[in-house]
C-alpha positions in Angstrom: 108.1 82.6 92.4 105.8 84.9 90.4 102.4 85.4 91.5 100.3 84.2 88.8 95.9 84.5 89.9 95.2 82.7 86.8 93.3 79.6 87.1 95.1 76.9 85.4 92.4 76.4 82.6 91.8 79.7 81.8 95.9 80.0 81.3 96.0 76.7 79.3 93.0 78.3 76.9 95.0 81.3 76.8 98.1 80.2 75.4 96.0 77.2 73.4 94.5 80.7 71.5 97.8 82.3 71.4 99.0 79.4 69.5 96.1 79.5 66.7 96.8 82.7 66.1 98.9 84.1 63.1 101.9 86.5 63.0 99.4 89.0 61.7 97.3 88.4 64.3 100.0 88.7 67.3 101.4 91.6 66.0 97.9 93.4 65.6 97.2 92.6 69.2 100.8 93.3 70.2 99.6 97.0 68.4 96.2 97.6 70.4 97.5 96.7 73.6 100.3 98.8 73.4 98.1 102.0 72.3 95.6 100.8 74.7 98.9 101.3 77.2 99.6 104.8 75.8 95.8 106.0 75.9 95.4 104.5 80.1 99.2 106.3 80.5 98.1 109.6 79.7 94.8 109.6 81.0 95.9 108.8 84.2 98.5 111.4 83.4 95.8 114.4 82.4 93.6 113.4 85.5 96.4 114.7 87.4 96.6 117.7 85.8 93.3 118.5 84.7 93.9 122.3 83.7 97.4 121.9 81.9 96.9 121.7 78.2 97.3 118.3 76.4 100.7 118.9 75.2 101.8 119.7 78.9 100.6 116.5 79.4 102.3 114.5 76.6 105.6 116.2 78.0 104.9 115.0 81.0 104.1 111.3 79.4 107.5 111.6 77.5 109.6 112.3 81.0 108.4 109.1 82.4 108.7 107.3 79.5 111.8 108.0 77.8 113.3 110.1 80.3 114.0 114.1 81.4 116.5 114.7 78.6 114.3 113.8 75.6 111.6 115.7 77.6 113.5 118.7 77.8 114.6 118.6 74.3 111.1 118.0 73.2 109.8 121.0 75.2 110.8 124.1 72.4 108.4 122.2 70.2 105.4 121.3 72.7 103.1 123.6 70.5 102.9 121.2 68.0 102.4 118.4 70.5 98.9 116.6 70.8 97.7 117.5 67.1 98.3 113.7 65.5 97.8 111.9 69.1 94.6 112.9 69.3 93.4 109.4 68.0 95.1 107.6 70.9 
């Protein structure tokens, strides 16, 4: 059995909204909380390497993600890492 802390009513409310809401609308949210994911990911990331440059840390973010081989094929090209993900 899952282990679910919502309280009934708040859940029911929660998936009444989810309901009212347009395709637009679920895919836009699907969008922030994923980049919301990505942002919290690497922070937690950089706080555990505070001096390491930010594309040492978006290496490291890749490894966990997608794994050591992408990481290591990404890694000849880590100077150019960080410059467009600034925004996240």
């Amino acid at each position: 059995m899952p282990i679910d802390d919502t309280h009934p009513e708040a859940r029911r409310v929660q998936f009444a909204r989810l309901r009212s809401m347009t395709m637009g609308e679920r895919i836009q949210m699907c969008d922030e909380l994923s980049t919301m994911t990505t942002r919290l990911s690497r922070q937690a990331i950089r706080e555990t390497m505070p001096n390491a440059p930010e594309s040492a840390v978006i290496l490291r973010w890749i490894e966990l993600v997608y794994g050591k081989e992408l990481a290591v094929r990404v890694a000849p090209f880590a100077d150019r890492l960080g410059v467009e993900s600034k925004r996240q």
